[in-house]
C-alpha positions in Angstrom: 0.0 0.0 0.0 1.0 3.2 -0.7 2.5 5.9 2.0 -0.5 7.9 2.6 -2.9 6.2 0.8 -6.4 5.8 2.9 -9.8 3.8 1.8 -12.5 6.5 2.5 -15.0 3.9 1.8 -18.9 5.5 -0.2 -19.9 8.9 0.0 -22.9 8.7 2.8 -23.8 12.0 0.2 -23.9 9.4 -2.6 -26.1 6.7 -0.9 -28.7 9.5 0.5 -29.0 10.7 -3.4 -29.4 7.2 -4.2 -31.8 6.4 -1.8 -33.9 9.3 -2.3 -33.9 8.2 -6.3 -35.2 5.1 -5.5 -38.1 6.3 -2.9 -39.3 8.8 -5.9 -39.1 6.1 -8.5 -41.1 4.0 -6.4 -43.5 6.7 -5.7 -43.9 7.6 -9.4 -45.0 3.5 -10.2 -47.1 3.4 -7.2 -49.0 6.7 -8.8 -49.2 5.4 -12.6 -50.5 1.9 -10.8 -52.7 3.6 -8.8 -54.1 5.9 -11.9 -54.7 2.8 -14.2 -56.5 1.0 -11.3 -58.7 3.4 -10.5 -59.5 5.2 -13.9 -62.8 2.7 -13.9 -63.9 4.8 -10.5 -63.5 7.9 -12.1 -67.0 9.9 -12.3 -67.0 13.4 -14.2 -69.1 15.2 -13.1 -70.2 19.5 -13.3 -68.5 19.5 -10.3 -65.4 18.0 -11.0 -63.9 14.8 -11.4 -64.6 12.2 -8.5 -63.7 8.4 -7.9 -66.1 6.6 -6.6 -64.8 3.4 -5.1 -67.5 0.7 -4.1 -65.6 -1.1 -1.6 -64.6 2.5 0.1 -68.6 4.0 0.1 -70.9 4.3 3.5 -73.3 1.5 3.3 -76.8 2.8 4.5 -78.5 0.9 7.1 -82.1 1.0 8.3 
């Protein structure tokens, strides 16, 4: 080894940019998947859009 020389190992600024990559790409999928599953929900309305999810509506009890 070489007089001097020192292993400095990763840049912990490298791995938080890496990491912070991956949690945005994983966000961005989640959102498209999310968008494709629940374009059948979508209601347009004068209003607005709305998503109306079956499984996620009040029931109505007598």
């Amino acid at each position: 080894m070489r007089r001097g020389a020192v292993y400095h190992g990763h840049k912990p600024v490298r791995f938080v940019l890496k990491l912070i990559g991956w949690i945005v790409l994983v966000a961005v999928v989640l959102a498209i998947f999310m968008f494709f599953w629940f374009r059948r929900y979508i209601v347009y309305t004068d209003d607005g859009l709305r998503v109306q999810v079956p499984y996620l509506a009040e029931t109505m009890t007598d």
